[in-house]
Z-matrix of the N, CA and C atoms (Angstrom, degrees):
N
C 1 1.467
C 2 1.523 1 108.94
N 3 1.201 2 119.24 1 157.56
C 4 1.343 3 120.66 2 -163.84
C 5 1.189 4 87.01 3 -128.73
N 6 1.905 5 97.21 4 130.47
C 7 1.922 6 116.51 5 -170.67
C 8 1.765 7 102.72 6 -73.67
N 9 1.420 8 102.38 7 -33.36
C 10 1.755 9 97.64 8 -168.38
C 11 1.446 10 113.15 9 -76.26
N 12 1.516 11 116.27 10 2.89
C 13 1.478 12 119.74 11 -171.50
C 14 1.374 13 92.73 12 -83.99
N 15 1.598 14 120.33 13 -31.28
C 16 1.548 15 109.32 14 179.59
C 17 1.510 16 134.75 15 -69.03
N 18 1.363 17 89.37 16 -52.73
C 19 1.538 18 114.93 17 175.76
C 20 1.801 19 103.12 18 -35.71
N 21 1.058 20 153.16 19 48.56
C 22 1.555 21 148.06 20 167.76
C 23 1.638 22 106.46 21 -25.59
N 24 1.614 23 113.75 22 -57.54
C 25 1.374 24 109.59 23 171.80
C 26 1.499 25 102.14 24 166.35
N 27 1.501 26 94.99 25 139.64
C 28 1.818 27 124.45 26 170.57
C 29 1.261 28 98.76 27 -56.97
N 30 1.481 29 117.99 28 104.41
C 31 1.671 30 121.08 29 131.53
C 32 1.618 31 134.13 30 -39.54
N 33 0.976 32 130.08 31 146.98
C 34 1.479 33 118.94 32 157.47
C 35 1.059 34 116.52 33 -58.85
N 36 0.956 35 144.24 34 -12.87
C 37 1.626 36 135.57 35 170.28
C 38 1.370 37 104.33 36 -83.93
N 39 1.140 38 126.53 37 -15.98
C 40 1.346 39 115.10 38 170.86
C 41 1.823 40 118.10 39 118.88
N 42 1.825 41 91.88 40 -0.80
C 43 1.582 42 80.18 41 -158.51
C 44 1.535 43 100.71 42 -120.55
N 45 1.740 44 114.39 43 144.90
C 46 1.084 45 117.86 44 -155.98
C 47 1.502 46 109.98 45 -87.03
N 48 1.474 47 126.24 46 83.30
C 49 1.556 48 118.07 47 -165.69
C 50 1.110 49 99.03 48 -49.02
N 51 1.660 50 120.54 49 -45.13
C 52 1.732 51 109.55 50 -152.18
C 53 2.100 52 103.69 51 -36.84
N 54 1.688 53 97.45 52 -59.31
C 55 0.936 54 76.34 53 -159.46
C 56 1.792 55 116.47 54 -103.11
N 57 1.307 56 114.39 55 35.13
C 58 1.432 57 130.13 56 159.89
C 59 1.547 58 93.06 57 -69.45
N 60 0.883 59 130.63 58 -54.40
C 61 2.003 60 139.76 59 -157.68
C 62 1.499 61 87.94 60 -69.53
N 63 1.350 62 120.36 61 -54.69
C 64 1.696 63 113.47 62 175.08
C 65 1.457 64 115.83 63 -56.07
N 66 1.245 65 139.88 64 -48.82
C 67 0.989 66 153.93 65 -125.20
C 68 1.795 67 79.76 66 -105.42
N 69 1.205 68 119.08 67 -77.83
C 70 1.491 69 117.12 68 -179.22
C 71 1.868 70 99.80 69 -50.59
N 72 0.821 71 143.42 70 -62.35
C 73 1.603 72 137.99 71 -147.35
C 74 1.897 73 88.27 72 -67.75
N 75 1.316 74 115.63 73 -43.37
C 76 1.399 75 110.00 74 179.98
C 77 1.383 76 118.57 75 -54.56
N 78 1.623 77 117.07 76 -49.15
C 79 1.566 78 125.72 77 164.28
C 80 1.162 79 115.33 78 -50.32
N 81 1.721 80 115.47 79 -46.36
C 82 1.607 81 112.05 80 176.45
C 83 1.735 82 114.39 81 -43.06
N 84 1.160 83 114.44 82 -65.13
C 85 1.470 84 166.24 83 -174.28
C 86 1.500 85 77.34 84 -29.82
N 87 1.666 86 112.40 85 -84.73
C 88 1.442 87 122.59 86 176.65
C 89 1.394 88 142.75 87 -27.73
N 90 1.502 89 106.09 88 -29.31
C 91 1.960 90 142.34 89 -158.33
C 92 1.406 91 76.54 90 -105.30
N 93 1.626 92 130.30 91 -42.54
C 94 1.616 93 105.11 92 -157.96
C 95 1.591 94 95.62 93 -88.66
N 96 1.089 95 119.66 94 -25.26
C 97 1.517 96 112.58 95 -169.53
C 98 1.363 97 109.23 96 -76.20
N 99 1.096 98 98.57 97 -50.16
C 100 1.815 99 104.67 98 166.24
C 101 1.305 100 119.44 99 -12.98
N 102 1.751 101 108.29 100 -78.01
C 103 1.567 102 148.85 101 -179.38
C 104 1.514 103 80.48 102 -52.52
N 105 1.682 104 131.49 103 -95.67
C 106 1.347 105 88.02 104 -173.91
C 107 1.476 106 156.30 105 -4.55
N 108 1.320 107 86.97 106 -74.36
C 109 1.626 108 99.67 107 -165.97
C 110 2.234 109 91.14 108 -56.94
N 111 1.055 110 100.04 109 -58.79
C 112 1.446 111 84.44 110 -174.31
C 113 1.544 112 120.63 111 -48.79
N 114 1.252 113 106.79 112 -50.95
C 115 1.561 114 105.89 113 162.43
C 116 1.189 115 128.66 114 -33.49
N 117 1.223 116 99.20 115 -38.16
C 118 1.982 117 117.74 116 177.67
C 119 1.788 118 91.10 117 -69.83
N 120 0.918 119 124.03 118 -99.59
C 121 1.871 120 133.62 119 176.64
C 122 1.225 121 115.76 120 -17.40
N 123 1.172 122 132.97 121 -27.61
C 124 1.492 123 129.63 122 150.54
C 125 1.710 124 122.63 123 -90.35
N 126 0.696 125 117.12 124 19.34
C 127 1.409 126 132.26 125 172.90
C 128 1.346 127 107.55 126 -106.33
N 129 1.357 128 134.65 127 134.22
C 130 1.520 129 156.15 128 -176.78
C 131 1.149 130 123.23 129 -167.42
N 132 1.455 131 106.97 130 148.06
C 133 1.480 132 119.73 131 -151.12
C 134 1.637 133 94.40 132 -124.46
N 135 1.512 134 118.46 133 97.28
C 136 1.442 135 107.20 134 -177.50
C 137 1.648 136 100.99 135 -97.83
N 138 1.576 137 112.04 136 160.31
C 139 0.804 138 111.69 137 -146.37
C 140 1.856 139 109.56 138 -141.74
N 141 1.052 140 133.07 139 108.40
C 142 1.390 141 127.07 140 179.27
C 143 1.774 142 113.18 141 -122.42
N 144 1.716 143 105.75 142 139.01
C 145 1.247 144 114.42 143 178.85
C 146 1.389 145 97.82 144 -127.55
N 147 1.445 146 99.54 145 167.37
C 148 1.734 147 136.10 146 -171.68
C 149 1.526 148 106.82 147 -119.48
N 150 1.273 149 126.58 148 156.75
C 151 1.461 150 97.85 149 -173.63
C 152 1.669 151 87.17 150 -173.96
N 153 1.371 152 118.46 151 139.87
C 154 1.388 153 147.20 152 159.64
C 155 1.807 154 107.27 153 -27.91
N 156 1.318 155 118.47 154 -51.59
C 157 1.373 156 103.48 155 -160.19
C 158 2.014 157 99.00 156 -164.41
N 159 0.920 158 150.68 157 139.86
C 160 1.561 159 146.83 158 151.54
C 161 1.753 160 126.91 159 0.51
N 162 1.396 161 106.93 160 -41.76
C 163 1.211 162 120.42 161 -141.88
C 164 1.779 163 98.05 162 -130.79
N 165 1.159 164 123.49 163 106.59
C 166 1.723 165 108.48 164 158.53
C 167 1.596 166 108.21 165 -79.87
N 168 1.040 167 119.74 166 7.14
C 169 1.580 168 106.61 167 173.83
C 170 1.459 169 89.09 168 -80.45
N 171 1.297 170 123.65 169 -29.40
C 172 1.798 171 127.97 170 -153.95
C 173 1.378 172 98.73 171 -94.60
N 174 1.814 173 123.58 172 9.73
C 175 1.181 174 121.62 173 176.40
C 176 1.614 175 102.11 174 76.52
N 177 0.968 176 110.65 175 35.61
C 178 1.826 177 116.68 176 164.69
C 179 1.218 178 107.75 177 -63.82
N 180 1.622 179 136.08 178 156.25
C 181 1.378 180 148.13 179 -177.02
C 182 1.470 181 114.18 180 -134.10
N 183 0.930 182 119.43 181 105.27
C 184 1.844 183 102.60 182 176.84
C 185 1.989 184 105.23 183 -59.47
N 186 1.284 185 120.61 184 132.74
C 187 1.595 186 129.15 185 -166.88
C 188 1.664 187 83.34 186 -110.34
N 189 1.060 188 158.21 187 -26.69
C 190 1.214 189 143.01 188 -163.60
C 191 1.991 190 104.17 189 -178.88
N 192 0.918 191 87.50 190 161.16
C 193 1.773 192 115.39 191 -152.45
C 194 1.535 193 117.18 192 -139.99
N 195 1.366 194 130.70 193 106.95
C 196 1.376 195 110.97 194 -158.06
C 197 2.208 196 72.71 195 -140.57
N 198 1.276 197 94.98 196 136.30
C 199 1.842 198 111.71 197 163.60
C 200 1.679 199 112.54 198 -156.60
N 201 1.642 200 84.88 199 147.86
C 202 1.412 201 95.33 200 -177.37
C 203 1.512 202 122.84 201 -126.67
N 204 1.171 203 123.73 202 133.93
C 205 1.566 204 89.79 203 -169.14
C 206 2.271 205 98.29 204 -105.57
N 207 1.267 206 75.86 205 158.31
C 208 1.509 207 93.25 206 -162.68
C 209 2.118 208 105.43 207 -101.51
N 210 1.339 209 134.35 208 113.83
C 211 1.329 210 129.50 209 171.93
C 212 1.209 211 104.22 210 -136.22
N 213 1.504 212 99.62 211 134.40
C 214 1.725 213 110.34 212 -174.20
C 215 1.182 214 86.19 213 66.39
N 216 1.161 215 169.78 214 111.34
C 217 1.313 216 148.18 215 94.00
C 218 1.399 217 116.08 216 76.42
N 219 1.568 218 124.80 217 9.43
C 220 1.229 219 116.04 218 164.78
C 221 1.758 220 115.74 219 -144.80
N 222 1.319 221 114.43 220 149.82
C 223 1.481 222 128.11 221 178.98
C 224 1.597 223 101.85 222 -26.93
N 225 0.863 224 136.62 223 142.13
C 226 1.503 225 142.28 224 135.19
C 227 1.133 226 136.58 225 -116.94
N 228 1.847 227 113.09 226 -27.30
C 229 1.272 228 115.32 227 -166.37
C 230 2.110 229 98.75 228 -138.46
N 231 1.052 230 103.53 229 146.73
C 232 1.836 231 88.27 230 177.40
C 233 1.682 232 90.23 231 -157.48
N 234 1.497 233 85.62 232 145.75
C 235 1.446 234 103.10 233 163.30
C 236 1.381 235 129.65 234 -134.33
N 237 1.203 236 134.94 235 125.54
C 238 1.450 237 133.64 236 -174.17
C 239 1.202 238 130.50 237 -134.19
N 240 1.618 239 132.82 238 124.18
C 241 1.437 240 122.21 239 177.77
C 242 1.276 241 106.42 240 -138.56
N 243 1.597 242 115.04 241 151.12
C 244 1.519 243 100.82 242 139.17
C 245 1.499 244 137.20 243 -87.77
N 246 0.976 245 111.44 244 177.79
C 247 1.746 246 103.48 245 -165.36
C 248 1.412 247 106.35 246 -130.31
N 249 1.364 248 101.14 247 129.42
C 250 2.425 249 104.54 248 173.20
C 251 1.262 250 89.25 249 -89.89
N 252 1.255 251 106.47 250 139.29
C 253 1.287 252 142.03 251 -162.77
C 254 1.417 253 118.43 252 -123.87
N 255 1.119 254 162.05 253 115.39
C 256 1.772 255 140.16 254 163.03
C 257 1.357 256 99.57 255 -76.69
N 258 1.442 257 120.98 256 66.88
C 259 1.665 258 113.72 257 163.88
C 260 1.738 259 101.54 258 -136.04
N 261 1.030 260 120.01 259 165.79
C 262 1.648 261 132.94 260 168.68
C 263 1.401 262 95.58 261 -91.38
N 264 1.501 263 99.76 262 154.49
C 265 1.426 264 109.01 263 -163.82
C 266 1.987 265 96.56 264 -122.88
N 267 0.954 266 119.24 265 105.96
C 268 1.333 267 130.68 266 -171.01
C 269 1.843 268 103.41 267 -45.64
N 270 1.008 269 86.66 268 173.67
C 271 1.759 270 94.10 269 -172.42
C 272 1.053 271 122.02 270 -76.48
N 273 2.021 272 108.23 271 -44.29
C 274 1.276 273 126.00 272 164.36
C 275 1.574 274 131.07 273 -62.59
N 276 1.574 275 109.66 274 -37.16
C 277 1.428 276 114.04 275 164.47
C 278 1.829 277 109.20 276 -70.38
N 279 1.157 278 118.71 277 -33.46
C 280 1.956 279 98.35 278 165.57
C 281 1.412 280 115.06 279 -75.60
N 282 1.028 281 123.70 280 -32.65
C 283 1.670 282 122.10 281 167.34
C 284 1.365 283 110.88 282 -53.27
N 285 1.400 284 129.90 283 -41.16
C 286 1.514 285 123.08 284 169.06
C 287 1.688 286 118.42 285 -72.35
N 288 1.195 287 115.04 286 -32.07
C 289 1.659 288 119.50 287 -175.94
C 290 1.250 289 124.92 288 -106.33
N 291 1.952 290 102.61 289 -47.28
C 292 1.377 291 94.83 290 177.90
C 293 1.480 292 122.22 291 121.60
N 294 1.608 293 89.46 292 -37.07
C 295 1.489 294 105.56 293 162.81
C 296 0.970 295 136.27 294 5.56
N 297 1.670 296 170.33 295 -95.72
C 298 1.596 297 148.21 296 -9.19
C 299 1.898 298 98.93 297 -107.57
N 300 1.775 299 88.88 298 141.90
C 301 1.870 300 77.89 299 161.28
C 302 1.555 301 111.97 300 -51.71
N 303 1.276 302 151.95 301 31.01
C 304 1.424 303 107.22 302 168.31
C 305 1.874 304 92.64 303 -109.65
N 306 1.088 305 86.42 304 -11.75
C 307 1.721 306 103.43 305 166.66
C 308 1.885 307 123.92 306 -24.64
N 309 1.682 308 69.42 307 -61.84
C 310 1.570 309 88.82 308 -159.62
C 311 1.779 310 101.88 309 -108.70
N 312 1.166 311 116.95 310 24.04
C 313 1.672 312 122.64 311 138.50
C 314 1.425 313 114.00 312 -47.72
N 315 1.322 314 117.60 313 115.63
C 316 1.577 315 114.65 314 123.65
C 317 1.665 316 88.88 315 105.81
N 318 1.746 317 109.72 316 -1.40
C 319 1.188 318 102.73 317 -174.54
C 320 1.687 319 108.94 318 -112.71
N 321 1.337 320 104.41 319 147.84
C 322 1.836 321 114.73 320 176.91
C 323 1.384 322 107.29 321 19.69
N 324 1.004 323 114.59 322 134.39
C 325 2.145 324 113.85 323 150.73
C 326 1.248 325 108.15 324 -93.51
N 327 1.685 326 113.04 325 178.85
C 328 0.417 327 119.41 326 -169.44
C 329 2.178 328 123.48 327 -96.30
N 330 1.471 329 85.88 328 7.51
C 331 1.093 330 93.14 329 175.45
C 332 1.797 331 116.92 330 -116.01
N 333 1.591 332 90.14 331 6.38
C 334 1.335 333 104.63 332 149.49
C 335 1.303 334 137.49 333 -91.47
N 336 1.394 335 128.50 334 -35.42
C 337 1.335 336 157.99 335 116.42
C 338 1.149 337 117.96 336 6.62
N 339 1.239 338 130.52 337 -77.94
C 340 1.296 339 130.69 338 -169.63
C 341 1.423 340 126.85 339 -63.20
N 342 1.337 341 94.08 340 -61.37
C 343 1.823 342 108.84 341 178.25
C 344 1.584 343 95.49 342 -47.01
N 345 1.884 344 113.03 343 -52.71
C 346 2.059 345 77.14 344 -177.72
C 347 1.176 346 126.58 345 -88.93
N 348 1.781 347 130.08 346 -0.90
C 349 1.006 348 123.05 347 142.51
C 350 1.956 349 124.18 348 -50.62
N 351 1.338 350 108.51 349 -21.07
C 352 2.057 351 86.82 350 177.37
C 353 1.510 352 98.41 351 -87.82
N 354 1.476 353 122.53 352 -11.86
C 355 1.676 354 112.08 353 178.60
C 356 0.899 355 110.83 354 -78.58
N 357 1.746 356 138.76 355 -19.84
C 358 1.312 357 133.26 356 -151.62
C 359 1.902 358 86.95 357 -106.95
N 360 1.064 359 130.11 358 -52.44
C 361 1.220 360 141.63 359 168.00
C 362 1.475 361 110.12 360 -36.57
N 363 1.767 362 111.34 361 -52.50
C 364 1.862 363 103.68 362 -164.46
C 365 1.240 364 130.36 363 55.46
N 366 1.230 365 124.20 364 -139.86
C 367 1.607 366 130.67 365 145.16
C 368 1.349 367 135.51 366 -85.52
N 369 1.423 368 89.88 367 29.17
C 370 2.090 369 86.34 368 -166.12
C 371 1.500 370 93.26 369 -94.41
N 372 1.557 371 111.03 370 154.03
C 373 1.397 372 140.83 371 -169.60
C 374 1.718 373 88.72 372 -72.89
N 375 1.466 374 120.81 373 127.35
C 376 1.139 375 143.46 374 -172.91
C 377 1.496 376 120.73 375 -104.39
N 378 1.237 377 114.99 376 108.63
C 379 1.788 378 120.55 377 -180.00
C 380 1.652 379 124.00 378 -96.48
N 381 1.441 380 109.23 379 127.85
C 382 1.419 381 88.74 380 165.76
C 383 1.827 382 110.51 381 -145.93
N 384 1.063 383 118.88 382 -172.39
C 385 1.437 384 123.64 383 170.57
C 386 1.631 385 106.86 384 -89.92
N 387 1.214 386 111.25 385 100.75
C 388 1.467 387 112.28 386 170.92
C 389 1.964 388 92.72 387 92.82
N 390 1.156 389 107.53 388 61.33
C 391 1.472 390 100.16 389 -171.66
C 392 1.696 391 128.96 390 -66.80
N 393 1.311 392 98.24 391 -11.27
C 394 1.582 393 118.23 392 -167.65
C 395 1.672 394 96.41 393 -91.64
N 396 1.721 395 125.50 394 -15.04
C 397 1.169 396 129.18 395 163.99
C 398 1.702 397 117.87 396 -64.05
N 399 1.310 398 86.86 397 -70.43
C 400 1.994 399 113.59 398 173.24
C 401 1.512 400 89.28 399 -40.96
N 402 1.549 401 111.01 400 -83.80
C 403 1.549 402 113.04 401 -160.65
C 404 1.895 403 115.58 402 -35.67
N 405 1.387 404 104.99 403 -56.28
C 406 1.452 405 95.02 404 175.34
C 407 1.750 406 128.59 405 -55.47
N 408 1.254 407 115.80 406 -50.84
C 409 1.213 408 111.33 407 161.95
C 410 1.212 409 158.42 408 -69.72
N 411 1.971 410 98.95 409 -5.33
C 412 1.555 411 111.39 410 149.53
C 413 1.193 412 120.13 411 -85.16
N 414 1.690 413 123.07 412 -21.32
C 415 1.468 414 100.68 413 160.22
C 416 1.318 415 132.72 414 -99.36
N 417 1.545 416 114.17 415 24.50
C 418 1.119 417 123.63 416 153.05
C 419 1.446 418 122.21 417 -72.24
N 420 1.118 419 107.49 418 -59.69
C 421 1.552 420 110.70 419 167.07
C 422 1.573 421 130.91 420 -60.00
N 423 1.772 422 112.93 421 -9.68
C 424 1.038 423 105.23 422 168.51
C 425 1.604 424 99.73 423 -109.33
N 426 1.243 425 136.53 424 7.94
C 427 1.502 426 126.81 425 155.65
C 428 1.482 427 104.18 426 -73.92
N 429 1.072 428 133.49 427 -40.00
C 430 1.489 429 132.34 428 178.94
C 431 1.888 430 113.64 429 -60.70
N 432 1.182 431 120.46 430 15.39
C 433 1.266 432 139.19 431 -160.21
C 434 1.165 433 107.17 432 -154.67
N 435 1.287 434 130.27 433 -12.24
C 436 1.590 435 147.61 434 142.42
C 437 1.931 436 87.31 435 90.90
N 438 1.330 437 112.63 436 44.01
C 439 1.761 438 114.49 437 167.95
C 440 1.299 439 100.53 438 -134.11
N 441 1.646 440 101.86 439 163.15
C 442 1.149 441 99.56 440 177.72
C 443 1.805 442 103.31 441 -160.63
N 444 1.358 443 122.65 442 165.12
C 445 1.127 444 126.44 443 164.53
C 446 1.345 445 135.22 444 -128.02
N 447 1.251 446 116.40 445 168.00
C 448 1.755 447 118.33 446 -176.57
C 449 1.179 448 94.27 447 -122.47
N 450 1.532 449 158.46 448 89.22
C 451 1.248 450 144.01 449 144.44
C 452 1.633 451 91.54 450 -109.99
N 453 1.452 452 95.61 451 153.19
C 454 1.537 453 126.05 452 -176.39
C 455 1.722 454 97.43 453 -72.99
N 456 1.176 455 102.79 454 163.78
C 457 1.583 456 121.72 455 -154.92
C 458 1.561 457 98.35 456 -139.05
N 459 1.471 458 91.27 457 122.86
C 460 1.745 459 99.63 458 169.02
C 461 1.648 460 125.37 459 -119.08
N 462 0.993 461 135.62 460 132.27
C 463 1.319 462 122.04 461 -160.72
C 464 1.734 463 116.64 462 -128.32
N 465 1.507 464 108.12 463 117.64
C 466 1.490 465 102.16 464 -166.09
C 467 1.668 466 111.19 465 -79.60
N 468 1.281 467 105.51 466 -32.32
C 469 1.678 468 94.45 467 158.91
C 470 1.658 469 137.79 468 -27.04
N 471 1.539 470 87.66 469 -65.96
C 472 1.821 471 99.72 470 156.10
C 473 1.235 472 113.92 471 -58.02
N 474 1.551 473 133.07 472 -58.81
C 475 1.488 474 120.07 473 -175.03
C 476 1.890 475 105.31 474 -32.93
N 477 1.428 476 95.05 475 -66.93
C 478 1.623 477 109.38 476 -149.87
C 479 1.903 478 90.46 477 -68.70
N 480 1.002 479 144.35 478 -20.06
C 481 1.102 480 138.90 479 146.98
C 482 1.398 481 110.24 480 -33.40
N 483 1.121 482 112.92 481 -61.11
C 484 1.882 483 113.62 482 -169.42
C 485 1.601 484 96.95 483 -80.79
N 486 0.578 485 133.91 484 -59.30
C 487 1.412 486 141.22 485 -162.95
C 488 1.696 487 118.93 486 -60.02
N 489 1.622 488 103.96 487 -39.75
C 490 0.992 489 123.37 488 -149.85
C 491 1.147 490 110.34 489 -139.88
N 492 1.847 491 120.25 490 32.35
C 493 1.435 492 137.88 491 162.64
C 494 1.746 493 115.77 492 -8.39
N 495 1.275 494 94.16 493 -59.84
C 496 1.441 495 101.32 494 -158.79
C 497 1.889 496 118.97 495 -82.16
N 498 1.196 497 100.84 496 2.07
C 499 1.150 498 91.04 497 -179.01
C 500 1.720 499 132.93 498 -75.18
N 501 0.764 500 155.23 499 145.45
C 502 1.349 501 150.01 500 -169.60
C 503 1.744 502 126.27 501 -60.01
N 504 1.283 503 103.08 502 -9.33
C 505 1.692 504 142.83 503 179.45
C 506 1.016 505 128.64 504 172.56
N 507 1.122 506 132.50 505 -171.92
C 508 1.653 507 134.44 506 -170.72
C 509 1.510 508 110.07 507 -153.08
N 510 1.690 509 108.15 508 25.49
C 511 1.567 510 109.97 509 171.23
C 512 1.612 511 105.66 510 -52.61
N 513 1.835 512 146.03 511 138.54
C 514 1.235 513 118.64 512 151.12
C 515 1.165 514 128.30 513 -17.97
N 516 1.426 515 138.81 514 -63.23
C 517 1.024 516 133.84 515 -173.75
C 518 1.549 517 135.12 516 -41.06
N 519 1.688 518 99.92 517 -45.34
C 520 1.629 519 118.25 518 155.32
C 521 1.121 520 119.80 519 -51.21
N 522 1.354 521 121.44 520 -59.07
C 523 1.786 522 138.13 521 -174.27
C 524 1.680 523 101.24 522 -56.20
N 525 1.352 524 101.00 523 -27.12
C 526 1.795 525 84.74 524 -160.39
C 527 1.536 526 105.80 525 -99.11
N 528 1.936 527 108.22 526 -30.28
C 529 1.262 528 106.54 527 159.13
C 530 1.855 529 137.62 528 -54.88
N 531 1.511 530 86.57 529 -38.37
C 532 1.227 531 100.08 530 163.04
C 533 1.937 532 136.78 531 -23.40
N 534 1.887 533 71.18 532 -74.50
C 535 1.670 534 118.52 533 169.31
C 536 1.492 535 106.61 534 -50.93
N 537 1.669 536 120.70 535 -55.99
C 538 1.517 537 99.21 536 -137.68
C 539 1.725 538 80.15 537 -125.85
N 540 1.371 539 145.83 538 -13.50
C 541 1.435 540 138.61 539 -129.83
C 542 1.157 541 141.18 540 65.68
N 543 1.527 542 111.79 541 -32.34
C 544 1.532 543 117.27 542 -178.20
C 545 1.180 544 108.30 543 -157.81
N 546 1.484 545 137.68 544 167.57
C 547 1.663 546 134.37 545 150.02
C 548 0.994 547 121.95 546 -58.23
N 549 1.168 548 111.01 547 136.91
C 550 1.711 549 97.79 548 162.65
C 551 1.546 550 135.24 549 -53.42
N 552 1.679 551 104.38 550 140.23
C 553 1.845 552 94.49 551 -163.95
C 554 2.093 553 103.11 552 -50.82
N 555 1.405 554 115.83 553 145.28
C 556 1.036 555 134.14 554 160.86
C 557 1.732 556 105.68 555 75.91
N 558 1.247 557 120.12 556 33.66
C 559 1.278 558 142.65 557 -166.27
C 560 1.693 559 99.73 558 -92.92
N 561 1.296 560 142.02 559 86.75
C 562 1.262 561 112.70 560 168.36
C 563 1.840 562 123.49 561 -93.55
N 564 0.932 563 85.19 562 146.38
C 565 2.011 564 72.44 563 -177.41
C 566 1.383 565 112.81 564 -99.51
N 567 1.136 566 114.50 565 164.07
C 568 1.355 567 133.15 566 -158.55
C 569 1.472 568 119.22 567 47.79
N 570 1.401 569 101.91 568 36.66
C 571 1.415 570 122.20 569 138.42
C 572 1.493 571 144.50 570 -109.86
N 573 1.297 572 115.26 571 104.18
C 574 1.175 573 137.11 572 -132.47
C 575 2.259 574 106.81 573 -29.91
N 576 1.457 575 89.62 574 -43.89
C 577 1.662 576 105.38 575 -171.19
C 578 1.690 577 100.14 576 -65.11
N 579 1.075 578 116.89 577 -64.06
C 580 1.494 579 140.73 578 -155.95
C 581 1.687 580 101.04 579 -58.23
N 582 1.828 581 106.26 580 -25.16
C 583 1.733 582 112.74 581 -158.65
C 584 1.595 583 90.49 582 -101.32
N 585 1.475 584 129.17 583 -29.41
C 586 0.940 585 113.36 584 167.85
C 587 1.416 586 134.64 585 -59.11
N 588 1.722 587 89.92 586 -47.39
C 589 1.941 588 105.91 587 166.31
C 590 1.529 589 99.52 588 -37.31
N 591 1.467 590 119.03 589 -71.35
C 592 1.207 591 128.01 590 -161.99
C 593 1.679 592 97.46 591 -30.41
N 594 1.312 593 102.50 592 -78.21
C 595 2.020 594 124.49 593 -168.80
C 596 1.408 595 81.97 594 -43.53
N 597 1.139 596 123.67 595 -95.79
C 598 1.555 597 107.53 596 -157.16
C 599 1.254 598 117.94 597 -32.30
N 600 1.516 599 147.84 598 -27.16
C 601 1.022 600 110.31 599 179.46
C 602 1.895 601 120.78 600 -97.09
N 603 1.591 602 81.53 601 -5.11
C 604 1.591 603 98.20 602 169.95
C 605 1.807 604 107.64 603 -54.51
N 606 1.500 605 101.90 604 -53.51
C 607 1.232 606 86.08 605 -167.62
C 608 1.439 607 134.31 606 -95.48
N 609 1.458 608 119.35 607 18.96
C 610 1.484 609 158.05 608 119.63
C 611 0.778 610 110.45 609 4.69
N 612 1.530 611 99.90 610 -88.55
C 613 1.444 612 123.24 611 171.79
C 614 1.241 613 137.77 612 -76.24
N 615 1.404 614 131.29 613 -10.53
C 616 1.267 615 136.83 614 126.83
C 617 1.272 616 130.16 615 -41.86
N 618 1.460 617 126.21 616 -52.42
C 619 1.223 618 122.81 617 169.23
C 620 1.417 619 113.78 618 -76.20
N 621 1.044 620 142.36 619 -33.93
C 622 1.192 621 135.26 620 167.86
C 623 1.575 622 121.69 621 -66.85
N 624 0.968 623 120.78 622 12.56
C 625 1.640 624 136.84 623 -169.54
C 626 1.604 625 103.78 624 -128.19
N 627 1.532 626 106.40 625 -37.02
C 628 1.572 627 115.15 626 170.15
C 629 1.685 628 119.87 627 -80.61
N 630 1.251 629 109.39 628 -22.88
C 631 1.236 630 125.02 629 165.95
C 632 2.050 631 123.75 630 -84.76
């Protein structure tokens, strides 16, 4: 760096604005990046899927996709679909959701799906209930699309595990009754949008209770 690029010019008082104006715009400069990055670290992208069957080794499909992103501690942004799929949907995965193929006619693919799920996502640190579930089957479906991602993984199961020893399980449903008394009116669970709402505010309040 070159010292005389700073110097702009000696006052009579003695003081070198050129590079007072540097010296502050660099500190400015510093305060904003800062605020970023923290801005970035409180920002989270929770995340709930629906899915064909247990197992993607067993040819599992994620059928629907629901994320929300979380700042300051509250919802701002959400996205939700269901997804047509060319897979059969096991007996046991519609007994938990509800699903049916005629459902998921006519709605999003999956190669529509994804690409705006990694824009809406970005780099933000990603939460879910049972995260090692979610995590495998969104990057299954985005290896089948030849993409892929690295964002860090947060998991409210584990939170409410530590936090929340005593409870009798740690299905969402428990954790959030626990948490709040009731669902929210018109809340259904194990629907992909509605379970994320749920987690996000589960883990709100988990971390803010752990903190």
């Amino acid at each position: 760096m070159n010292g005389k690029a700073l110097i702009t010019h000696v006052a009579e008082d003695g003081r070198v604005h050129g590079l007072e104006e540097h010296l502050r715009g660099t500190v400015e400069r510093a305060g904003n990046e800062r605020e970023d990055r923290l801005m970035q670290a409180r920002r989270h992208v929770v995340v709930d899927v629906e899915t064909t069957g247990m197992s993607v080794a067993r040819g599992g499909r994620v059928i629907e996709v629901g994320a929300v992103v979380i700042e300051e501690g509250r919802i701002v942004a959400e996205l939700g679909t269901l997804i047509e799929v060319d897979a059969p949907i096991a007996a046991g995965a519609y007994r938990v959701h509800g699903s049916s193929p005629d459902m998921l006619l006519g709605k999003p693919t999956p190669a529509e799906v994804w690409p705006r799920f990694l824009e809406f996502v970005a780099d933000a640190p990603l939460v879910a209930h049972n995260a090692s579930f979610d995590s495998t089957f969104i990057r299954h479906e985005l290896a089948r699309l030849g993409k892929r991602f690295s964002n860090r993984w947060h998991c409210t199961v584990s939170r409410s595990r530590q936090a929340l020893p005593h409870l009798p399980n740690h299905r969402l449903e428990t954790v959030y009754r626990h948490l709040f008394g009731s669902l929210p009116g018109g809340a259904q669970t194990h629907r992909a949008l509605d379970d994320a709402r749920l987690t996000a505010r589960v883990w709100v309040a988990i971390e803010e209770g752990i903190e």
